[in-house]
C-alpha positions as CSV (number, residue, x, y, z in Angstrom):
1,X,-11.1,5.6,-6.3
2,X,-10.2,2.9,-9.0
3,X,-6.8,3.2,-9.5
4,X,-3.2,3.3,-7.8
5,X,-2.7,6.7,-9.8
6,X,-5.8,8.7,-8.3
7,X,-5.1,7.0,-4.9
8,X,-1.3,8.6,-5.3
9,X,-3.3,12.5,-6.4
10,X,-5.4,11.8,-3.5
11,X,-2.8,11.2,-0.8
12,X,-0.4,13.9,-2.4
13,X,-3.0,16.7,-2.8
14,X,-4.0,15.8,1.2
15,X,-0.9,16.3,2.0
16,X,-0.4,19.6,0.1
17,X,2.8,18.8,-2.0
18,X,3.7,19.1,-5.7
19,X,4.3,16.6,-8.1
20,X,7.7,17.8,-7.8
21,X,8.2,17.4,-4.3
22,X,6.7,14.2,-4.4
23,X,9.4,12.9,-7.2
24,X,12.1,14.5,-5.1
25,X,11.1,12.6,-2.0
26,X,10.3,9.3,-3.8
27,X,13.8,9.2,-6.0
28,X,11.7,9.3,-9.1
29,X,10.6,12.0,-11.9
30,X,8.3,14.5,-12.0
31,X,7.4,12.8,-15.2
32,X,6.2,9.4,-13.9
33,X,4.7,10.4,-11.4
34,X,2.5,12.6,-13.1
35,X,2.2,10.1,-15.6
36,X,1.3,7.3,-12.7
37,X,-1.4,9.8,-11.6
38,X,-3.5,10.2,-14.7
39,X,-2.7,6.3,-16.0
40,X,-0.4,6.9,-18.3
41,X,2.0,4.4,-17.2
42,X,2.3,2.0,-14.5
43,X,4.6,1.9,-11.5
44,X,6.8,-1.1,-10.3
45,X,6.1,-2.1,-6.6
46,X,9.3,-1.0,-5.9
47,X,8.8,2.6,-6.9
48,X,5.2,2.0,-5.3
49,X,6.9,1.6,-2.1
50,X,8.8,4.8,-2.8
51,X,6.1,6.9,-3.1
52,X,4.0,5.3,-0.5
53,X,7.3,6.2,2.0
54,X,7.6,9.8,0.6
55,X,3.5,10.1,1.0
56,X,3.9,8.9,4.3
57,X,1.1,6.1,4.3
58,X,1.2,2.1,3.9
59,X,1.6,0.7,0.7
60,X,-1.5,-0.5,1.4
61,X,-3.4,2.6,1.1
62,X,-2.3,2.7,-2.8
63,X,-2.7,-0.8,-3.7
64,X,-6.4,-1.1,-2.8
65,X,-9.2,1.1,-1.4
66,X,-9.9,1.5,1.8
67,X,-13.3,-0.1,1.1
68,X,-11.9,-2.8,-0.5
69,X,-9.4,-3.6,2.8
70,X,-12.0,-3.3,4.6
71,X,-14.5,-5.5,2.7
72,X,-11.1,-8.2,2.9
73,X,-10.8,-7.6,6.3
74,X,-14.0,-8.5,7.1
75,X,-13.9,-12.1,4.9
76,X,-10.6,-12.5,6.9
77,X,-12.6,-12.2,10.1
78,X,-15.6,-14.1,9.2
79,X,-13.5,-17.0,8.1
80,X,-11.2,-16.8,11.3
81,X,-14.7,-17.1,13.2
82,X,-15.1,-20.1,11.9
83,X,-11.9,-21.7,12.4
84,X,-11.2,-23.9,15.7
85,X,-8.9,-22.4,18.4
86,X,-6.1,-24.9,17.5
87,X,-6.2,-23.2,13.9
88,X,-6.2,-19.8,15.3
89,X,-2.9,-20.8,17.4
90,X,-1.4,-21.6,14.1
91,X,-3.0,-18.9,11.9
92,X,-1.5,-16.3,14.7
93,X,2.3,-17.9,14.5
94,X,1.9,-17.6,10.8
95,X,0.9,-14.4,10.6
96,X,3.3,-13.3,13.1
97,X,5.7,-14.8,10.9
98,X,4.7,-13.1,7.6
99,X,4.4,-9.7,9.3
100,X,8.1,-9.9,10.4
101,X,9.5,-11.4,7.3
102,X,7.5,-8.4,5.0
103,X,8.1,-5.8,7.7
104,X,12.2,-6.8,7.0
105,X,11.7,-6.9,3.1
106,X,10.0,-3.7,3.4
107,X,13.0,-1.6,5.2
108,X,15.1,-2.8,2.3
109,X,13.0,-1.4,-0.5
């Protein structure tokens, strides 16, 4: 799937619910969403994050294939394999930090 639109269909048909349902549970219209789906317009990350909530899945899952998270998650891991366990120490009190701080931004989008 090449696009945020199919990835949207994909998730929605799954899940068995209209375009209309979906709009109604995302705050949005029928309109753009069914315009999102077939790449007639684009959708802000904010109403992204709607739909991603009213699909039930992470944003994640709409931005990018799975195959492409996991292709990054395996340069991630590669290049952590390489690092020296001092680096790792900091890379995990980072992280830990960044997960928190978007974890917080998410709940208020």
């Amino acid at each position: 799937m090449n696009s945020i639109g199919l990835r949207i269909k994909y998730y929605r048909t799954k899940i068995k619910k209209t375009q209309e349902q979906l709009a109604e549970d995302a705050d949005v219209s029928v309109s753009l969403i069914a315009k999102v789906e077939t790449n007639y317009a684009s959708a802000s990350i904010n109403t992204i994050i709607k739909i991603a909530k009213a699909l039930e899945v992470p944003v994640g899952y709409l931005i990018e294939s799975r195959e492409e998270a996991e292709e990054t998650r395996r340069n991630i891991i590669n290049r952590l394999a390489e690092c020296e366990k001092f680096v790792l120490y900091i890379v995990e009190d980072v992280l830990d930090t960044m997960i928190t701080s978007i974890s917080k931004h998410m709940e208020e989008w």
